[in-house]
N, CA, C and O atoms as CSV, one atom per row, in Angstrom:
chain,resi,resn,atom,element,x,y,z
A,1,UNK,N,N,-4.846,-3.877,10.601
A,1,UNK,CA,C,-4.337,-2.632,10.089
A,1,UNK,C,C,-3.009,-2.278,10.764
A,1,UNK,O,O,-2.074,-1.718,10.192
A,2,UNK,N,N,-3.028,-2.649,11.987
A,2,UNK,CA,C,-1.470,-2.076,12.690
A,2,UNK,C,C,-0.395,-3.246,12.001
A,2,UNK,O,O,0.794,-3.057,11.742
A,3,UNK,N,N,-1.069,-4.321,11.819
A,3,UNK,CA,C,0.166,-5.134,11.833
A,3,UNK,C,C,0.511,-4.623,10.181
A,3,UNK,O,O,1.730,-4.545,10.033
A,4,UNK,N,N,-0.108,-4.334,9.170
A,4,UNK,CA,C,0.439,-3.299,7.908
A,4,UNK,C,C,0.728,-2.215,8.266
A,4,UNK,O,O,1.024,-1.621,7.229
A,5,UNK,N,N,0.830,-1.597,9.036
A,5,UNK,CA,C,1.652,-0.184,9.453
A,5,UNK,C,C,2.911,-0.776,10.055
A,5,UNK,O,O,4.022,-0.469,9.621
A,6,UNK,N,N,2.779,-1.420,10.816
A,6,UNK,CA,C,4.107,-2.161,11.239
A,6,UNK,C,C,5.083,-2.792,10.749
A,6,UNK,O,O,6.228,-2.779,11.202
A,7,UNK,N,N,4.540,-3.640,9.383
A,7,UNK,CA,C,5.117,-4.129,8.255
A,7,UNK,C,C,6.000,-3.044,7.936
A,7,UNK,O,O,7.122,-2.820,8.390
A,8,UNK,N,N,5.088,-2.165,6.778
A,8,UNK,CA,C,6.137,-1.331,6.484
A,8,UNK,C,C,6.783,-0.606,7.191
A,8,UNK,O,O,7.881,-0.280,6.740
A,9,UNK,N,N,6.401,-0.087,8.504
A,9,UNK,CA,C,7.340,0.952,9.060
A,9,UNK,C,C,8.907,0.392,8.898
A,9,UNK,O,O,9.925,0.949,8.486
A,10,UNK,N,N,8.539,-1.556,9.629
A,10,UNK,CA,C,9.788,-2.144,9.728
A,10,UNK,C,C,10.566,-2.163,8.271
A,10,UNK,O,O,11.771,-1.930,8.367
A,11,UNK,N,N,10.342,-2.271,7.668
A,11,UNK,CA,C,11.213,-2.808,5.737
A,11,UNK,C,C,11.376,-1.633,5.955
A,11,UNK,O,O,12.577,-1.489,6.180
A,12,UNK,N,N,10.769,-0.517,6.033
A,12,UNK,CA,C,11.411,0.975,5.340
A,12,UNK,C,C,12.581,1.250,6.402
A,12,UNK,O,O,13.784,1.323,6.153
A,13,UNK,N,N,11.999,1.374,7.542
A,13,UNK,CA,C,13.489,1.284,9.098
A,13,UNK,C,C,12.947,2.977,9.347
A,13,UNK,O,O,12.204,3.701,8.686
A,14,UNK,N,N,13.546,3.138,10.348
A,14,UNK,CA,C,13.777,4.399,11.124
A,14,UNK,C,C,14.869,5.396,10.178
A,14,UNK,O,O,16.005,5.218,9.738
A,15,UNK,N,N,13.769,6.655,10.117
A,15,UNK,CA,C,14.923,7.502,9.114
A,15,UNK,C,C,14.634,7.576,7.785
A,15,UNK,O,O,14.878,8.686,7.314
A,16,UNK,N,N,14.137,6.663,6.912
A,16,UNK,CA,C,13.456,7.064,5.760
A,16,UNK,C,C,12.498,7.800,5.189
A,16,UNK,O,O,11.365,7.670,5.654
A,17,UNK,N,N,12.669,8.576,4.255
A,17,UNK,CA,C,11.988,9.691,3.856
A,17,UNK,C,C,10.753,9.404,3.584
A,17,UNK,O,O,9.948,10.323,3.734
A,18,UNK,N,N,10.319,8.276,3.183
A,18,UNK,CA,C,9.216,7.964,3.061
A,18,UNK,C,C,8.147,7.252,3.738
A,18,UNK,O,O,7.003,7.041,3.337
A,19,UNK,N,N,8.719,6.906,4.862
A,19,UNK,CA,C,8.579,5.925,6.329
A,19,UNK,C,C,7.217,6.638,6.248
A,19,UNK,O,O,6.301,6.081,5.644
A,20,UNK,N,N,7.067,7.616,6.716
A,20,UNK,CA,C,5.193,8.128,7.521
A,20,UNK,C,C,4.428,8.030,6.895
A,20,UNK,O,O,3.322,7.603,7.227
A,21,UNK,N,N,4.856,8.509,5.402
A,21,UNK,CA,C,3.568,8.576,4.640
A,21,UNK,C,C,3.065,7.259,4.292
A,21,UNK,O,O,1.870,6.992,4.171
A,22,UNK,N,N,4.314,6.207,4.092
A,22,UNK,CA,C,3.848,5.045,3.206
A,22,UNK,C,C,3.232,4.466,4.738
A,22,UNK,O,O,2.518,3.474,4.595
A,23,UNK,N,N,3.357,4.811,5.796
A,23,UNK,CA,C,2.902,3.884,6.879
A,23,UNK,C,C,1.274,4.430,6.802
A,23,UNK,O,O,0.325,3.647,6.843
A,24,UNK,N,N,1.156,5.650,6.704
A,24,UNK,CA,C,-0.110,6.118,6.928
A,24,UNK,C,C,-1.271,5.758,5.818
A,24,UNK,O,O,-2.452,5.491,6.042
A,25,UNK,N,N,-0.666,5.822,4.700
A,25,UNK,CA,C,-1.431,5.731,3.517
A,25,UNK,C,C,-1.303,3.946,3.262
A,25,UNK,O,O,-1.924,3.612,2.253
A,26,UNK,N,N,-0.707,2.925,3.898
A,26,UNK,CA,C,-1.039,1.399,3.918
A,26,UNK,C,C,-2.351,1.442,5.181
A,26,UNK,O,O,-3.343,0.719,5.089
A,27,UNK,N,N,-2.203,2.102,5.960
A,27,UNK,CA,C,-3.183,2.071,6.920
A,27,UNK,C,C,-4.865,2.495,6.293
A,27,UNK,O,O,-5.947,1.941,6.484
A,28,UNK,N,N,-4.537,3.549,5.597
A,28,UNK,CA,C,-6.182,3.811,4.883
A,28,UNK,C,C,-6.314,2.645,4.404
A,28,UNK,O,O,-7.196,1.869,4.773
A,29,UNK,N,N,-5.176,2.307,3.249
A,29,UNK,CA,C,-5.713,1.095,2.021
A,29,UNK,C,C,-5.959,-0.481,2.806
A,29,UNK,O,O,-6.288,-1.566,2.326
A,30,UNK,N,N,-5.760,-0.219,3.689
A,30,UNK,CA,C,-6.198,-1.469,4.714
A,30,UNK,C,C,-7.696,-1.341,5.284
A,30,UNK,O,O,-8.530,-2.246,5.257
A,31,UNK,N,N,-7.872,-0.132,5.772
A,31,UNK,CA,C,-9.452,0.281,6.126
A,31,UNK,C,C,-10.408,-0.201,5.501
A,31,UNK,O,O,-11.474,-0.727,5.822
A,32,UNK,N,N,-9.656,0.158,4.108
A,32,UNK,CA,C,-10.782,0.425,3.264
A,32,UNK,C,C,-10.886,-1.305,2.310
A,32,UNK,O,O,-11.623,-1.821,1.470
A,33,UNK,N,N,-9.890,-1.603,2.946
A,33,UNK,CA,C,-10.275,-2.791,1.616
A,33,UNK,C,C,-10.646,-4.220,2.692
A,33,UNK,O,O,-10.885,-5.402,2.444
A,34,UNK,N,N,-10.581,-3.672,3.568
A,34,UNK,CA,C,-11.180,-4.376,4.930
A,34,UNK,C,C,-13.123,-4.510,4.723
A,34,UNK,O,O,-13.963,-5.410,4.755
A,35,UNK,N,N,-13.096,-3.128,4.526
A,35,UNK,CA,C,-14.542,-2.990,4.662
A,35,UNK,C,C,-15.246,-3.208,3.202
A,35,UNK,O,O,-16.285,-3.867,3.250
A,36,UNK,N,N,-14.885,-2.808,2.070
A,36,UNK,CA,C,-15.208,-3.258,0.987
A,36,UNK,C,C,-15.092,-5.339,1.069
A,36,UNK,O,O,-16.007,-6.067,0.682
A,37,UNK,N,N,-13.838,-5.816,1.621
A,37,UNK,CA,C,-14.316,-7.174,1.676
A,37,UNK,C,C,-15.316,-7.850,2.580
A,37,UNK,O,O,-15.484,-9.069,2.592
A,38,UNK,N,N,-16.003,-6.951,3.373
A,38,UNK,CA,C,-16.961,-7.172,4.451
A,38,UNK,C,C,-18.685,-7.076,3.138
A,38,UNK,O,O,-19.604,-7.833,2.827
A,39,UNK,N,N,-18.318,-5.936,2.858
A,39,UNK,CA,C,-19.410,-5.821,2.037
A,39,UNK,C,C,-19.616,-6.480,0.993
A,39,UNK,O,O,-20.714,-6.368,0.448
A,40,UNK,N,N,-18.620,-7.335,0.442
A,40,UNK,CA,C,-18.879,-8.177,-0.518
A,40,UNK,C,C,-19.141,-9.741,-0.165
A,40,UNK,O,O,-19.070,-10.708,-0.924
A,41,UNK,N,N,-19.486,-9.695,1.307
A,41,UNK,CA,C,-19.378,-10.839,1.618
A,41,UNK,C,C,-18.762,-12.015,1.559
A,41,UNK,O,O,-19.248,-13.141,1.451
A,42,UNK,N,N,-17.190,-11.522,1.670
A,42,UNK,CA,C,-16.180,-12.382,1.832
A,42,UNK,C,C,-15.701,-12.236,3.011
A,42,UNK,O,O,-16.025,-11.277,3.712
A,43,UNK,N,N,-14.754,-13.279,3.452
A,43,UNK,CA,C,-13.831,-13.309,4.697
A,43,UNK,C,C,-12.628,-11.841,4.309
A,43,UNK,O,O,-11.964,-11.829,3.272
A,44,UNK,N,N,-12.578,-10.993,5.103
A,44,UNK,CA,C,-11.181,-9.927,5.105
A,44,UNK,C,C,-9.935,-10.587,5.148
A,44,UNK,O,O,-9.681,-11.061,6.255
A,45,UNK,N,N,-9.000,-10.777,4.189
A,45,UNK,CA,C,-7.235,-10.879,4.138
A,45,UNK,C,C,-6.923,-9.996,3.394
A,45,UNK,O,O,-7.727,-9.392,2.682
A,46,UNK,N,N,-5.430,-9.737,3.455
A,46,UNK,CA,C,-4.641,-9.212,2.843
A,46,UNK,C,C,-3.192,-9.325,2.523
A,46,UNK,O,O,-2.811,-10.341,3.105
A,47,UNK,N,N,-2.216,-8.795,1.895
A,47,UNK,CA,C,-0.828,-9.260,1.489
A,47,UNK,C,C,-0.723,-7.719,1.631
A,47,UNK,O,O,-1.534,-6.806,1.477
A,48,UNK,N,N,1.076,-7.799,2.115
A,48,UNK,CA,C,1.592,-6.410,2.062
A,48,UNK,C,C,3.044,-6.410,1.121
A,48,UNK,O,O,3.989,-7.199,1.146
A,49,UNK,N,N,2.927,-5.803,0.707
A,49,UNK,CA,C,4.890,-5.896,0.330
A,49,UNK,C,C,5.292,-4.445,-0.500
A,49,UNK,O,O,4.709,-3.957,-1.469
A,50,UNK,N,N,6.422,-3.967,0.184
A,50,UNK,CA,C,7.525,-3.254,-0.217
A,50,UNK,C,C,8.062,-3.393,-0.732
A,50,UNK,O,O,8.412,-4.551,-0.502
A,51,UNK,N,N,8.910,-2.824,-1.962
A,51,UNK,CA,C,9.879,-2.827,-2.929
A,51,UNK,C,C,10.442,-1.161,-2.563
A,51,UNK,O,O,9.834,-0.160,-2.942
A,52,UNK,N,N,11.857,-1.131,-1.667
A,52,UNK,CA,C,12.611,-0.112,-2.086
A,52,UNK,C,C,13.418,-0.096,-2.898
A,52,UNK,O,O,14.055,-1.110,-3.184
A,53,UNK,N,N,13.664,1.439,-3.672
A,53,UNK,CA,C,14.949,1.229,-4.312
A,53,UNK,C,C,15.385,2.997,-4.156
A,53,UNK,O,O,14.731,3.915,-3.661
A,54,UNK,N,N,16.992,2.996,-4.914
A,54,UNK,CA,C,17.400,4.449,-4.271
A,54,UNK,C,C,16.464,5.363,-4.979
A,54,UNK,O,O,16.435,6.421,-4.350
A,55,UNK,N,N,15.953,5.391,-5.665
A,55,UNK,CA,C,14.884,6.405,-5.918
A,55,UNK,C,C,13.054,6.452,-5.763
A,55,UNK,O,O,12.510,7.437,-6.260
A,56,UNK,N,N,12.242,5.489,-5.143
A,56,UNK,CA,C,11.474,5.323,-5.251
A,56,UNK,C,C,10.893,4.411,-3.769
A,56,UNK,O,O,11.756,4.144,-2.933
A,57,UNK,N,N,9.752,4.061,-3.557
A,57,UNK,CA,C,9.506,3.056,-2.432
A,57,UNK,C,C,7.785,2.612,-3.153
A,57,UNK,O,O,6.943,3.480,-3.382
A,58,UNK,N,N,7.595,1.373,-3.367
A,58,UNK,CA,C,6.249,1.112,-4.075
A,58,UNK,C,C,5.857,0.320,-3.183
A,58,UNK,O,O,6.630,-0.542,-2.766
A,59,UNK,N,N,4.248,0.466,-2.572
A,59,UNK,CA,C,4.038,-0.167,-1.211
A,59,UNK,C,C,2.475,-1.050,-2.138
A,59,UNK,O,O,1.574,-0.458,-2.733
A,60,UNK,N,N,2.636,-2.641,-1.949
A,60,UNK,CA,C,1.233,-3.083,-2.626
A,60,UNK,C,C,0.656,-3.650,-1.494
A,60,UNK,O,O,1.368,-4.200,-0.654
A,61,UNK,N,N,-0.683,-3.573,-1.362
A,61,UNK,CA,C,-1.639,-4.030,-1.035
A,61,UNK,C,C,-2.785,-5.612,-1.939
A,61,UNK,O,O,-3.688,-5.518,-2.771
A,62,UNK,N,N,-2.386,-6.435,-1.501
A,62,UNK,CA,C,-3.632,-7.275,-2.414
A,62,UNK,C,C,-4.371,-7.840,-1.571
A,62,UNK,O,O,-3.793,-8.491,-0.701
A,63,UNK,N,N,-5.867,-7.780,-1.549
A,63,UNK,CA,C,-6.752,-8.275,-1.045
A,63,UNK,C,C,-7.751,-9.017,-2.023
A,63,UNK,O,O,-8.076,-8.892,-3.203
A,64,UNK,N,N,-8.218,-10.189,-0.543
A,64,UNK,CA,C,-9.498,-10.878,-1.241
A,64,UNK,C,C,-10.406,-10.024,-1.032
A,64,UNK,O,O,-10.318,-9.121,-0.200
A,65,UNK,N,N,-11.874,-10.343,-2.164
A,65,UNK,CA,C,-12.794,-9.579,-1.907
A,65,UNK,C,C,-13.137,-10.015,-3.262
A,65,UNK,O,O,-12.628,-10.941,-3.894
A,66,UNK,N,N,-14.476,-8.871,-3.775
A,66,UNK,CA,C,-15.318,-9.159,-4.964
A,66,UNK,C,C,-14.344,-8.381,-6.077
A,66,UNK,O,O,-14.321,-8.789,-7.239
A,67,UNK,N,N,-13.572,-7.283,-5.670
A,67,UNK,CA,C,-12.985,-6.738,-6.977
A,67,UNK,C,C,-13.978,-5.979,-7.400
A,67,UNK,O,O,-14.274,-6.086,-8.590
A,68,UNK,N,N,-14.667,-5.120,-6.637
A,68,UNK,CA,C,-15.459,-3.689,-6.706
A,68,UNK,C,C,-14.903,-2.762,-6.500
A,68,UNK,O,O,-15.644,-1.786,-6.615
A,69,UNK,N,N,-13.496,-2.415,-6.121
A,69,UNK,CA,C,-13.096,-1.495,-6.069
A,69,UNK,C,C,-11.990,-0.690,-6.772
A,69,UNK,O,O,-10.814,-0.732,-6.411
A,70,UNK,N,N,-12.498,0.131,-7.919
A,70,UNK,CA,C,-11.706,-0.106,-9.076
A,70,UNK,C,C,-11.124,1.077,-9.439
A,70,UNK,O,O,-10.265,1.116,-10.320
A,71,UNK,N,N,-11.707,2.561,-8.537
A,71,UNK,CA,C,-11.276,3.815,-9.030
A,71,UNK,C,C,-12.132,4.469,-7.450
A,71,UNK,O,O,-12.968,3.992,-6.682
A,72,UNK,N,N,-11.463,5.634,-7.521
A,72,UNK,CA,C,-11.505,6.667,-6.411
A,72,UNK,C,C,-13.045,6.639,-6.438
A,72,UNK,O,O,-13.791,6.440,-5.480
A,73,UNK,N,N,-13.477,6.952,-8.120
A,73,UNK,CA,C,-15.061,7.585,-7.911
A,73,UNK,C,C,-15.978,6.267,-7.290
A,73,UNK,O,O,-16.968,6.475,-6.589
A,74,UNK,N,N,-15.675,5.372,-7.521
A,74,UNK,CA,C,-16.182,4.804,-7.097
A,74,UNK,C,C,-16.329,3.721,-5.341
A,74,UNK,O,O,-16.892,2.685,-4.986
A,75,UNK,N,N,-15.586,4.599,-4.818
A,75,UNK,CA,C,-15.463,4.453,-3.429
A,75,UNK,C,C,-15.399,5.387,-2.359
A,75,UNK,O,O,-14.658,6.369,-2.388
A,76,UNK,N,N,-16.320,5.046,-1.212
A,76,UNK,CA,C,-16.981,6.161,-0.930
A,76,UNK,C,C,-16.401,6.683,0.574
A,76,UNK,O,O,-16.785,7.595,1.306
A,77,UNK,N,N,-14.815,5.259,0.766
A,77,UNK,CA,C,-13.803,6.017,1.826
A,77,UNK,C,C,-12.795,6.750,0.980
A,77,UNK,O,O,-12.635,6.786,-0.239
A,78,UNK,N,N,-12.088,7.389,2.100
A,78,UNK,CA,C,-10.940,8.178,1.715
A,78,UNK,C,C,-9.690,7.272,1.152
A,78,UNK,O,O,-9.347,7.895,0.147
A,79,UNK,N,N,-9.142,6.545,1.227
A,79,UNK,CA,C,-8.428,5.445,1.736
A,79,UNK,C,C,-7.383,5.835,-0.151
A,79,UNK,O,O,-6.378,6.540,-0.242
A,80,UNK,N,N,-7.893,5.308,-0.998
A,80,UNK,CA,C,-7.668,5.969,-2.630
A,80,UNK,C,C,-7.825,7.309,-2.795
A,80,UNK,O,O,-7.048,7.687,-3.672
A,81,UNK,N,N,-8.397,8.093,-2.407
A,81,UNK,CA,C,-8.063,9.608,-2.566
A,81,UNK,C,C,-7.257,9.994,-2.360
A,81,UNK,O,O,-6.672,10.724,-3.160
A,82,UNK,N,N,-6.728,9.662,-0.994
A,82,UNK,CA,C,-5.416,10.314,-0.329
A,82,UNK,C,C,-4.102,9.390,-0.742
A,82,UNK,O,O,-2.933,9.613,-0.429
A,83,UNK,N,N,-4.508,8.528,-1.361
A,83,UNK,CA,C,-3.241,7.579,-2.166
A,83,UNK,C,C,-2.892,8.723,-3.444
A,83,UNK,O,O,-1.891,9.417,-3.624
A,84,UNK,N,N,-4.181,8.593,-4.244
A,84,UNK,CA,C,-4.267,9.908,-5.574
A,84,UNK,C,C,-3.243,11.102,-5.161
A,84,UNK,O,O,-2.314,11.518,-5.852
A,85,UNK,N,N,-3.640,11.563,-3.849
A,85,UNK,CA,C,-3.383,12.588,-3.400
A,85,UNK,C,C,-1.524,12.783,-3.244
A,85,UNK,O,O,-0.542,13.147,-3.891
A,86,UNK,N,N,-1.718,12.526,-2.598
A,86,UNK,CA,C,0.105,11.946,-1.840
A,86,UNK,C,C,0.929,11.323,-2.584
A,86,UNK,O,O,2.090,11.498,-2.216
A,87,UNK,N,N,0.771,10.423,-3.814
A,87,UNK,CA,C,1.671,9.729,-4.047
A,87,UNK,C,C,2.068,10.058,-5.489
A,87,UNK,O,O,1.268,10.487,-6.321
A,88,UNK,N,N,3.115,9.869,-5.676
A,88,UNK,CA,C,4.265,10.218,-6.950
A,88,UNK,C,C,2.972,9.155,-8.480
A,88,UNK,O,O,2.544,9.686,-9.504
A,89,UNK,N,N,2.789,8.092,-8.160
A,89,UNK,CA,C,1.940,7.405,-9.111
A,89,UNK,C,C,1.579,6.248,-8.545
A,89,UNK,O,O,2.345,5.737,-7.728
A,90,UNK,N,N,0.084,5.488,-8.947
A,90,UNK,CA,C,-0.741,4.293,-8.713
A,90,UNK,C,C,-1.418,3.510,-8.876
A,90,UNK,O,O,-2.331,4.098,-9.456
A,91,UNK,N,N,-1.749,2.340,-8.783
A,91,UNK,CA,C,-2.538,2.216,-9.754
A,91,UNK,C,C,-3.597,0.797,-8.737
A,91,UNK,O,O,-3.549,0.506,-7.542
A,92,UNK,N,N,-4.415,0.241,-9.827
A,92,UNK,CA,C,-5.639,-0.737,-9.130
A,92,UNK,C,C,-5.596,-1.988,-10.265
A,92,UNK,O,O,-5.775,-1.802,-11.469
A,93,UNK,N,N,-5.399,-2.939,-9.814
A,93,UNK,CA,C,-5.797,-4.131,-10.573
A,93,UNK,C,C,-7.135,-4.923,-9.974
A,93,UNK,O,O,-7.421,-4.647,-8.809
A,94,UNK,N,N,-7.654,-5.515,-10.403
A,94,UNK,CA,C,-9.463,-5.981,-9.653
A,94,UNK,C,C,-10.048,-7.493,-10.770
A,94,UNK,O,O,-10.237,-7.465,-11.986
A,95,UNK,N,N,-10.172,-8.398,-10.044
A,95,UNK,CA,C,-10.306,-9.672,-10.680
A,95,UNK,C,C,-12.163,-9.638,-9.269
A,95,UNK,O,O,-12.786,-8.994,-8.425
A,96,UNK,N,N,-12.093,-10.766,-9.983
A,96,UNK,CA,C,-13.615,-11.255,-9.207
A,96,UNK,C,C,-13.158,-12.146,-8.076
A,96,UNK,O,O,-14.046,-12.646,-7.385
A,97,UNK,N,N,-11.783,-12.439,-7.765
A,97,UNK,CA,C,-11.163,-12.650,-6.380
A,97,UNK,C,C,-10.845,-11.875,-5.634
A,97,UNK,O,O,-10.912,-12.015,-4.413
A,98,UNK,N,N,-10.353,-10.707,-6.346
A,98,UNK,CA,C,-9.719,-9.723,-5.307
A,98,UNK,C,C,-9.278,-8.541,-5.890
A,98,UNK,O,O,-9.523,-8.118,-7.020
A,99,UNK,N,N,-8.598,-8.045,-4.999
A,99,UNK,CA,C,-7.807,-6.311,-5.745
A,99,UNK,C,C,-6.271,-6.586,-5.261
A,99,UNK,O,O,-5.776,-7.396,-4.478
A,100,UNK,N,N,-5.654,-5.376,-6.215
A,100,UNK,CA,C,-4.435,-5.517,-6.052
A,100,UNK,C,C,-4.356,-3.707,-6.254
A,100,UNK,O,O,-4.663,-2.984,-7.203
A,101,UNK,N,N,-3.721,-3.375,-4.700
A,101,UNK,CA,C,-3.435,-1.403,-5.286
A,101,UNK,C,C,-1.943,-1.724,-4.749
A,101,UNK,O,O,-1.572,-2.592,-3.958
A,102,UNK,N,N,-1.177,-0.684,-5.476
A,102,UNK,CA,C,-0.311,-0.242,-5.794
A,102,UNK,C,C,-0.153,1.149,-5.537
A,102,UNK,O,O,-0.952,1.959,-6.007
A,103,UNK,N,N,1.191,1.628,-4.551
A,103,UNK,CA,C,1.155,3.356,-4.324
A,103,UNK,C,C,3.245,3.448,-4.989
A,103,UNK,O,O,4.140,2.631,-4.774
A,104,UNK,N,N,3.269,4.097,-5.375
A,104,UNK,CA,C,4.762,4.740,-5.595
A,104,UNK,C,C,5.015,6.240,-4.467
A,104,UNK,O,O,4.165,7.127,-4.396
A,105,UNK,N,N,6.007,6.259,-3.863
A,105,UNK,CA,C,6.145,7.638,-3.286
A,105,UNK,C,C,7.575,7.450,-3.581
A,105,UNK,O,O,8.263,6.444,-3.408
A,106,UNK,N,N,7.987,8.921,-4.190
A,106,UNK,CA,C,9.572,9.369,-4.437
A,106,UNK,C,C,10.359,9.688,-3.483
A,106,UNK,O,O,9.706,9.673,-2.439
A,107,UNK,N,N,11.450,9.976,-3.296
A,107,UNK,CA,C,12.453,10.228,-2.116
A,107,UNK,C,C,13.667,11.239,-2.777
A,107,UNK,O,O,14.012,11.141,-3.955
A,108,UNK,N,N,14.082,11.936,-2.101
A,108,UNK,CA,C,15.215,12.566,-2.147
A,108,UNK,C,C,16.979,11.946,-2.728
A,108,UNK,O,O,18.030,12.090,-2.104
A,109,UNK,N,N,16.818,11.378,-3.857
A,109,UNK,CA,C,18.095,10.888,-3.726
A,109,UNK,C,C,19.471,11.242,-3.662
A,109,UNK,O,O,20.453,10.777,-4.243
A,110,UNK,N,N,19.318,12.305,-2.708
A,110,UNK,CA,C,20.675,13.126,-2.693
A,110,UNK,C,C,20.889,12.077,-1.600
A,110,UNK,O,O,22.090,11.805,-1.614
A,111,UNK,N,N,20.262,11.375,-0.668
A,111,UNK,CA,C,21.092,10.762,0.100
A,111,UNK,C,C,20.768,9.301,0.395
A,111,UNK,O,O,20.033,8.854,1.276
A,112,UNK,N,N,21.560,8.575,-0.643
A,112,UNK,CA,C,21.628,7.356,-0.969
A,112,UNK,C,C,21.207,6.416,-0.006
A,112,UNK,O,O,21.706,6.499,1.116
A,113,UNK,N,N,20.261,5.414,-0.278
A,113,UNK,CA,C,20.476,4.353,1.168
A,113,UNK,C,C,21.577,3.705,0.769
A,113,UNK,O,O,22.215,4.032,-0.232
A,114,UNK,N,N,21.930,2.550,1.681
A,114,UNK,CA,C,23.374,1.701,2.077
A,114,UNK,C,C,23.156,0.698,0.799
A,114,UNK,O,O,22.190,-0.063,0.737
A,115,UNK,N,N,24.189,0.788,-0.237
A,115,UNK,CA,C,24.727,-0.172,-1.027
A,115,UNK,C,C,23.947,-1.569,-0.962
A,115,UNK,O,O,24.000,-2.398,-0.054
A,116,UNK,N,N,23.090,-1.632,-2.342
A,116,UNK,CA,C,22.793,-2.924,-2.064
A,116,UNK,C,C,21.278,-2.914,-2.110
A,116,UNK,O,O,20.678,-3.841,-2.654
A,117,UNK,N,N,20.332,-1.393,-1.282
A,117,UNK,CA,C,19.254,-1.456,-1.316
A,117,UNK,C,C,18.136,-1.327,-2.236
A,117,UNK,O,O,17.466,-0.328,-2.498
A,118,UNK,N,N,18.035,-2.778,-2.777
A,118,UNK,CA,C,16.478,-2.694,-3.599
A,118,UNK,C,C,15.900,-4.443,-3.290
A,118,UNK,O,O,16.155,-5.540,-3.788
A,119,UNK,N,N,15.044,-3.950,-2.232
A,119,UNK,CA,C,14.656,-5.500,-1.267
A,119,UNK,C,C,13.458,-4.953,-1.730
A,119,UNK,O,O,13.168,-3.770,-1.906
A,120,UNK,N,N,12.538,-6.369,-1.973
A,120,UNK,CA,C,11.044,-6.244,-1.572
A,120,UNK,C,C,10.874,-7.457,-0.390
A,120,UNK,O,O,11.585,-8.458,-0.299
A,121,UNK,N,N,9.956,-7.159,0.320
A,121,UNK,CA,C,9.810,-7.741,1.263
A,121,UNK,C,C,7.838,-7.666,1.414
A,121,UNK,O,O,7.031,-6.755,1.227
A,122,UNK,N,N,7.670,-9.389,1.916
A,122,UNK,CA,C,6.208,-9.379,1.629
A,122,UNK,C,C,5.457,-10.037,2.826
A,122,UNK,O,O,5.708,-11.199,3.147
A,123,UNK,N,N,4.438,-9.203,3.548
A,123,UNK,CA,C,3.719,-10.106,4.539
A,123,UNK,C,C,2.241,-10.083,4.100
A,123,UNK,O,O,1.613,-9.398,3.293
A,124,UNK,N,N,1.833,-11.377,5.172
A,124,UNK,CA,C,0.259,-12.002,4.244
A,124,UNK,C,C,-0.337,-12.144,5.834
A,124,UNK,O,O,0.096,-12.875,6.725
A,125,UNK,N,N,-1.792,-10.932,5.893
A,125,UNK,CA,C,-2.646,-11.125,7.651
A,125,UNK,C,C,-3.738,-12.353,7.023
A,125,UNK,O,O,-4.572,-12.875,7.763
């Protein structure tokens, strides 16, 4: 889980508007899809990756697992609520390998990042 908080803190950098939240809210969706792949009796991995751009920051999560976890109601951490909660829009993809969530959070674009910025950048624990 730290080393996905760390991920993104680093791609987003020091100073971005969206730096805490997207660090905090990769940290639930790591919890939680940690423990849902425990319970499905698979080995726990995951993939992280960022896509900024000047208006937006979309942070994905894909994990192995059974692909039980498909909507808020049906999960019984916080981890997707507070994604629901917090974020501009999101969404869940779920195969019988794994899940794939998706968070969008908006930013202020009165103040442009530096020319050039729309990187995604991707790490795999």
């Amino acid at each position: 889980m730290r080393a996905a908080r760390r991920f993104v803190a680093s791609r987003l950098g020091d100073g971005h508007p969206c730096r805490d939240d997207a660090v905090q809210l990769i940290g639930e969706l790591v919890a939680e899809s940690l423990r849902h792949a425990v319970s499905c009796g698979r080995p726990p991995g995951y993939g992280v990756s960022v896509l900024a751009t000047p208006a937006a920051v979309r942070v994905t999560l894909s994990t192995q697992g059974c692909g039980c976890w498909t909507s808020p109601e049906l999960t019984p951490g916080r981890g997707v609520h507070l994604v629901d909660l917090f974020t501009r829009r999101w969404g869940v993809s779920a195969s019988r390998t794994g899940v794939c969530v998706w968070f969008e959070l908006g930013h202020d674009a009165a103040v442009p990042p530096p020319r050039g910025v729309e990187s995604e950048s991707t790490r795999t624990a």
